[in-house]
C-alpha positions in Angstrom: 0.0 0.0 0.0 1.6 3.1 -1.4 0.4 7.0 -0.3 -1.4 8.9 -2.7 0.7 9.9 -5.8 1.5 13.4 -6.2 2.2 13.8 -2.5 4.7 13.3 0.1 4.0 11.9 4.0 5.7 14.7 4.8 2.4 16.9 3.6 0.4 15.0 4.6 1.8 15.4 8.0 1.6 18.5 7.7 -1.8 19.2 6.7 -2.7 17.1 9.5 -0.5 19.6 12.1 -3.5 20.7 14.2 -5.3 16.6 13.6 -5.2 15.4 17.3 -4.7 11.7 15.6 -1.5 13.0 13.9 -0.4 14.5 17.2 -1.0 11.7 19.4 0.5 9.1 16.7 3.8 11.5 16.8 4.0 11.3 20.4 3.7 7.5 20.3 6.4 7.2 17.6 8.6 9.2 19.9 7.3 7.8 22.8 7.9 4.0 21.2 11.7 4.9 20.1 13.1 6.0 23.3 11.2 3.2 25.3 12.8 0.4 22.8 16.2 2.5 22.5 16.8 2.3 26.7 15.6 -1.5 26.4 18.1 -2.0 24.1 21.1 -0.4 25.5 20.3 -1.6 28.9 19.7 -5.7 27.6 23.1 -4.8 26.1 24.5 -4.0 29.4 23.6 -6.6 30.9 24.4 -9.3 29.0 27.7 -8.4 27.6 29.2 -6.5 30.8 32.6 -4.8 30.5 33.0 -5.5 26.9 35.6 -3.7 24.5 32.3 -2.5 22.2 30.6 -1.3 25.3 32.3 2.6 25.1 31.0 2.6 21.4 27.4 1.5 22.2 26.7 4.2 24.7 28.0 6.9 22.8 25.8 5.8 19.7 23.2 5.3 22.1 23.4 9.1 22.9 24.1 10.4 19.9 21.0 8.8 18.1 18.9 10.2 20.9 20.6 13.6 20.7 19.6 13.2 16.4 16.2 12.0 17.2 15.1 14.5 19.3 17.1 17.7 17.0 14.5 15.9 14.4 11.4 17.7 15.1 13.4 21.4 15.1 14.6 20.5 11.1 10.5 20.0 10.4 9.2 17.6 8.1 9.8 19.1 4.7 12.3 17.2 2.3 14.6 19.9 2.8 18.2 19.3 2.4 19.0 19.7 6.0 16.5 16.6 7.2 17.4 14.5 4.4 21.1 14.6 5.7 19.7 14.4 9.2 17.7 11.2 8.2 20.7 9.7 6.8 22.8 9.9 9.5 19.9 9.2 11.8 19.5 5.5 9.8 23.9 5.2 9.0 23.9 5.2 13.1 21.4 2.8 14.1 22.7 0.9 11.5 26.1 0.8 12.8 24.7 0.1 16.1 22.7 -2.7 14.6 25.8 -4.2 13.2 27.5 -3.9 16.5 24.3 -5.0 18.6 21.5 -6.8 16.8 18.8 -6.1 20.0 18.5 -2.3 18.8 16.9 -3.8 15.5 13.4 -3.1 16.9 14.2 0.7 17.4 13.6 0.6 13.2 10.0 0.9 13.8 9.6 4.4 15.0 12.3 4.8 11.8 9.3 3.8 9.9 7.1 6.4 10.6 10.4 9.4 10.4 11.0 8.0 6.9 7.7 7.7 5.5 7.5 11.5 7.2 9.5 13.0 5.8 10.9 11.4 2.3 8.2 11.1 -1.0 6.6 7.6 -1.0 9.0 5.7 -3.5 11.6 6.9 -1.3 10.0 6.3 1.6 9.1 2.0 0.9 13.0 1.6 0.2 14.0 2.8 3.4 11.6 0.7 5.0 12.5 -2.3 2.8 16.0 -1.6 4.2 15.5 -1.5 7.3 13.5 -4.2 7.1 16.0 -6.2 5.8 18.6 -5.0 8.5 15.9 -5.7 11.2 16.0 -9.7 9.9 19.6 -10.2 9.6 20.1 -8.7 13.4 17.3 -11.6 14.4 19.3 -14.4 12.4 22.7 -12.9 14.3 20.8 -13.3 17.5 19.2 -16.7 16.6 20.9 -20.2 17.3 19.3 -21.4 13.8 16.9 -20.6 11.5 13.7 -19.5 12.7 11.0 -18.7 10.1 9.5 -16.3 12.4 12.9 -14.2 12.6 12.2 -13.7 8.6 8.5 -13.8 8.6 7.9 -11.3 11.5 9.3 -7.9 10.5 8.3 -7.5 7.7 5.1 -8.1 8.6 5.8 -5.4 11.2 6.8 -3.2 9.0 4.0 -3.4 6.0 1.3 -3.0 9.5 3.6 0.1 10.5 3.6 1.5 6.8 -0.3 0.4 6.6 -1.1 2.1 9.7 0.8 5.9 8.6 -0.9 5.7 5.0 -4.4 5.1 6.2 -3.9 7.6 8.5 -2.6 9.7 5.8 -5.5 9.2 3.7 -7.6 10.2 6.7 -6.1 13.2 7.1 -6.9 13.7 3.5 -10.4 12.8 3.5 -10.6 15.3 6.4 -9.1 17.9 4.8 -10.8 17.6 1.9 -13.8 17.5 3.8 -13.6 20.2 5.6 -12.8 22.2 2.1 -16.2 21.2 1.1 -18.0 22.8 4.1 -15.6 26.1 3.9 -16.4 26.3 0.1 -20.4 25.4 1.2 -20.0 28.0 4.3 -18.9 30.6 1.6 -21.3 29.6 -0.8 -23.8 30.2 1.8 -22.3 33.0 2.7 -22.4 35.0 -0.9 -26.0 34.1 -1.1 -26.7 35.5 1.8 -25.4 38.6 0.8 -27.0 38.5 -2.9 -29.8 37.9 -1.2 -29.9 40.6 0.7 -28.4 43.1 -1.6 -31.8 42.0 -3.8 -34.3 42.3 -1.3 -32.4 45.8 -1.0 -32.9 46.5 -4.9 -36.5 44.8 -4.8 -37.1 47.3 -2.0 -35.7 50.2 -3.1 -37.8 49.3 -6.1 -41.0 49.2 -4.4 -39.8 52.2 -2.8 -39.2 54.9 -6.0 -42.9 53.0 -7.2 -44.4 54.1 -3.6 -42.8 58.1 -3.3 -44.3 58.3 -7.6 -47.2 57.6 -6.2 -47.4 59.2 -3.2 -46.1 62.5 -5.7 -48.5 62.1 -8.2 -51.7 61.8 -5.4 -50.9 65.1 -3.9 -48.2 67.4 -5.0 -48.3 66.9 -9.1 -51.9 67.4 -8.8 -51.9 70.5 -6.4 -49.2 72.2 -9.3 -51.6 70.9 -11.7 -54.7 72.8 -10.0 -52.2 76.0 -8.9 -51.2 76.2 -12.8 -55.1 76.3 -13.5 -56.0 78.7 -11.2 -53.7 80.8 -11.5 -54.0 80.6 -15.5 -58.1 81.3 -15.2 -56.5 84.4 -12.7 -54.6 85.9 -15.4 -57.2 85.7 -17.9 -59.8 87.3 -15.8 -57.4 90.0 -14.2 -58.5 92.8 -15.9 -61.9 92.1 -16.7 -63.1 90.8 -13.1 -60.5 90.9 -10.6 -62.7 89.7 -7.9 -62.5 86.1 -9.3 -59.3 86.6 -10.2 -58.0 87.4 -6.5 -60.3 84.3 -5.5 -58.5 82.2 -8.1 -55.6 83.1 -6.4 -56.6 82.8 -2.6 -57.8 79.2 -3.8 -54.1 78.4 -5.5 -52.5 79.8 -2.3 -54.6 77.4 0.0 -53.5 74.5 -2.3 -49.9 75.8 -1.9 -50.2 75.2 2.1 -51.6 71.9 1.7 -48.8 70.8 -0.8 -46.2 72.4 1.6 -47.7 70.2 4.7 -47.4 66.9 2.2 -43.5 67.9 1.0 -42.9 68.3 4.7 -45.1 65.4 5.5 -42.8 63.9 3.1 -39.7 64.4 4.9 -41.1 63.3 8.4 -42.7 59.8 7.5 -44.5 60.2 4.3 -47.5 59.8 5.7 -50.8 62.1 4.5 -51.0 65.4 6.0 -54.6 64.5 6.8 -53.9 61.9 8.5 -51.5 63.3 10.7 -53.7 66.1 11.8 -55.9 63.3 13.8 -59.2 61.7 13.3 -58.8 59.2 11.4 -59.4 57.6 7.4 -63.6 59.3 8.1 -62.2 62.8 9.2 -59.6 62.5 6.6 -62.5 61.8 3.7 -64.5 64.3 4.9 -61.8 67.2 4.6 -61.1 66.0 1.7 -64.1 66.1 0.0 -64.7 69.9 1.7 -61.2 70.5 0.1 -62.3 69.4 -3.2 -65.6 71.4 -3.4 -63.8 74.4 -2.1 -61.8 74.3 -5.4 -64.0 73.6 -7.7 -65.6 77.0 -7.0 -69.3 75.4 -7.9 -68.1 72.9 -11.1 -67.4 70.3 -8.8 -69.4 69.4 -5.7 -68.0 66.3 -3.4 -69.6 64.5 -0.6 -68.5 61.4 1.8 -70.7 59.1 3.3 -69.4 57.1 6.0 -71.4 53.3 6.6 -70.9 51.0 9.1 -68.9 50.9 12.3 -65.2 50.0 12.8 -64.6 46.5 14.9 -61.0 47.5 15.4 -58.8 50.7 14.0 -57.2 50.0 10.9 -53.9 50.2 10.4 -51.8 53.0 9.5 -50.9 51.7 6.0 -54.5 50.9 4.8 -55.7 54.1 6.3 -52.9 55.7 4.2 -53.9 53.8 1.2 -57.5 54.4 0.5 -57.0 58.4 1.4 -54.5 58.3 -1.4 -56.7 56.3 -3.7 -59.4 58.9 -3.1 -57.1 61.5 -4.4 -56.3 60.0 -7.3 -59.7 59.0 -8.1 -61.0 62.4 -7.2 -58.2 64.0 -9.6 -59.2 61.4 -12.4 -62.8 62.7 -12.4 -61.7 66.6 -12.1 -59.1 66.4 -15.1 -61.2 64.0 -17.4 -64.7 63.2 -16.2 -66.3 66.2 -16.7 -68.2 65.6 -13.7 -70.8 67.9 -11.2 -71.0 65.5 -8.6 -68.7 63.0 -7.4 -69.3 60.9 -3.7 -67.1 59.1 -1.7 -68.3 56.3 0.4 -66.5 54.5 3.1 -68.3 50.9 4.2 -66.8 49.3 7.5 -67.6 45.2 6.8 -66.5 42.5 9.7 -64.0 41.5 6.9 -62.8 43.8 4.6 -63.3 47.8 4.2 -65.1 49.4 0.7 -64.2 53.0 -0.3 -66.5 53.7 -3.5 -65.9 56.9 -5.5 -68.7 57.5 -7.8 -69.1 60.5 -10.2 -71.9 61.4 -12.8 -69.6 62.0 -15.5 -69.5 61.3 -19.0 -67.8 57.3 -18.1 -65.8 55.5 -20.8 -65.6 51.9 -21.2 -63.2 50.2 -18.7 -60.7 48.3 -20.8 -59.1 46.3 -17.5 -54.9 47.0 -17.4 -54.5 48.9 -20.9 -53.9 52.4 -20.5 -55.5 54.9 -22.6 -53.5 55.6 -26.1 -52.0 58.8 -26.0 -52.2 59.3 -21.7 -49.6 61.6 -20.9 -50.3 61.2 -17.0 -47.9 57.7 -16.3 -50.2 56.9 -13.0 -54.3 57.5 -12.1 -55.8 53.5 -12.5 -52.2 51.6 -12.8 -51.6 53.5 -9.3 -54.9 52.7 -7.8 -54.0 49.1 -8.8 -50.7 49.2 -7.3 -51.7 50.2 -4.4 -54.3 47.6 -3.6 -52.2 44.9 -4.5 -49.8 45.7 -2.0 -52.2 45.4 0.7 -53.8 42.4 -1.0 -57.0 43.9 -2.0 -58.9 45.0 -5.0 -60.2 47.2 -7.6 -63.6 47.2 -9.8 -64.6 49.6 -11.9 -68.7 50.5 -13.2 -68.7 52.6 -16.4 -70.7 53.7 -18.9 -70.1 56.3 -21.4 -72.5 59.0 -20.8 -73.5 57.6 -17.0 -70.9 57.9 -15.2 -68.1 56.0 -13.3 -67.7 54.2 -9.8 -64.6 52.5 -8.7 -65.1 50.6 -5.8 -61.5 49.4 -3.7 -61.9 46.4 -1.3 -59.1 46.0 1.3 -59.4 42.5 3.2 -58.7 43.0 7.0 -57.2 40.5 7.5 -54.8 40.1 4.8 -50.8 39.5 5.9 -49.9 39.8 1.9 -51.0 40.5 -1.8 -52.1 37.6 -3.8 -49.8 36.0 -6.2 -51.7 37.1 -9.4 -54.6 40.0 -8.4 -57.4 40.4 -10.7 -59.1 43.7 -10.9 -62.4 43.8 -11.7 -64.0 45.6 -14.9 
């Protein structure tokens, strides 16, 4: 069983630097050399007491302990300076091999430092050699033949080199492994973020659609009825100056109510009606007052509460309906050519009605398709919008020459807009 091609055990040890396995097998190997290493020297001494060779196998004793232990400083990169360490590591045991066959078990930690440190070819010859160094000690130390003595260390040795590449692989598998869940962690991550950073768009989308229409329901159509006024002023100047200063005393009052929405505007965006207390009813009603007021007799409007609220509605319907009301209200001024227009607010248990009827001259409702030739961008498609949002909807009774009444349902109880609203025509 060779490692993986393409890579050393010495990166593999490496990449498994902070694997408690890897750090608990090192201490072992270390842990397993000096154990066997003082069994050796000391079943030397006492068998072969006050010998000539005795000097020699202390001091190679010492000085392979002193290079095994400088080992972990050099690393476990194939550098020159631990390849040179290695070999003199192995050339010494060797020696003491030759000189005392009982150190021949002290190869097996050798394993593991070889197969370390030097690329896997590499690597298996080293522990073929000292394999075969680790039989011919036995044989020395054997009165015959013993097929165990030939049989038994290299079985050692293949578990030993079994042993470091599985665990090798593990520490691959892991690694690899825990790649995946950084790479799906980061994944994860990024569509988080685009996630996000759409919900951000999609809002400030919904957003710009909201502040047009919020624009278009009070201050373009307060210009719009200024620029009017102000034109009828300076073509009745001269001739009847009364109306004209009336004109303009009717522009200036629109100008104040414009000025509370653009300040409105800045605080919360919320109708200037509204803010000044009572509610959606008191809201309707100074509406309507405010429309007859301008219309100076071409335009009467009225409001008709029915029903009774269960529970207050909340701030965004409220909001809603008064701006549908405008928008209605300055649909029927600019092309309805109406006298009388009504606004009616029905309280049901589940849902509240506004209904703005006119007697104008009606047209024939043609659903979602704008009018060829509209200049005015908003009107219905707003009134649509708006409803939507809060789940509700819109129908709309016309008949050229009859009149028109748009009727905007707004469920209670509704948490979102349906998928696919249909507006009734």
């Amino acid at each position: 069983m060779a490692p993986e091609a393409g890579r050393t055990p010495g990166n593999a040890v490496r990449d498994r630097a902070g694997d408690p396995d890897a750090r608990w097998l090192t201490a072992l190997m270390h842990a397993a050399f000096f154990l066997l290493l003082g069994a050796s020297l000391t079943r030397f001494l006492l068998r072969h007491p006050g010998e000539a060779r005795t000097p020699w196998i202390i001091a190679l004793s010492v000085a392979i302990a002193v290079l095994y232990v400088i080992g972990p400083v050099l690393g476990s990169r194939p550098t020159p300076r631990s390849l040179v360490w290695l070999g003199v590591l192995v050339a010494v045991w060797m020696v003491l091999v030759v000189l005392a066959p009982s150190f021949a078990w002290c190869a097996v930690p050798l394993f593991f430092t070889g197969l370390r440190i030097l690329p896997p070819r590499a690597a298996l010859a080293l522990v073929a050699l000292l394999t075969l160094f680790v039989v011919a000690a036995q044989l020395r130390l054997a009165d015959g033949f013993d097929p165990n003595l030939v049989l038994a260390p290299p079985a050692v040795a293949a578990v030993a080199t079994a042993v470091f590449v599985h665990m090798q692989r593990q520490a691959v598998r892991q690694r690899e492994l825990s790649e995946r869940q950084r790479e799906l962690i980061d994944d994860l991550l990024r569509t988080r973020r685009e996630l996000a950073a759409t919900e951000r768009r999609e809002g400030t989308l919904a957003e710009r659609q909201r502040l047009s229409m919020e624009i278009h329901d009070t201050l373009a159509q307060g210009l719009s009825s200024q620029q009017m006024l102000l034109q009828a002023a300076d073509r009745t100047w001269d001739a009847d100056p009364a109306t004209a200063r009336r004109h303009v005393r009717t522009a200036t009052g629109i100008a104040e109510r414009n000025l509370a929405e653009a300040r409105r505007f800045v605080h919360d965006l919320a109708p200037a009606d509204l803010a000044e207390g009572g509610g959606l009813e008191a809201a309707l009603h100074a509406l309507a007052a405010r429309e007859t007021a301008q219309g100076q007799g071409r335009l009467t409007v009225r409001c008709h509460v029915e029903g009774e609220r269960h529970t207050a509605l909340p701030d965004r319907v409220q909001s809603a309906l008064l701006r549908i009301a405008q928008g209605a209200l300055a649909n029927v001024k600019e092309h309805a050519n109406a006298t009388e227009a009504a606004l009616t607010l029905t309280h049901l248990d589940d849902r509240v009605v506004l209904d703005i009827a006119d007697n104008g001259q009606g047209f024939v409702p043609t659903g979602r398709t704008r009018t060829a030739g509209s200049v005015r961008g908003h009107g219905l498609p707003a009134i649509r919008a708006r409803l939507h949002q809060l789940g509700g909807t819109l129908t709309i009774e016309s008949v050229p020459g009859e009149g028109t009444v748009l009727s905007a349902a707004v469920p209670l109880t509704a948490t979102s807009p349906p998928t696919a609203p249909e507006d009734l025509v």
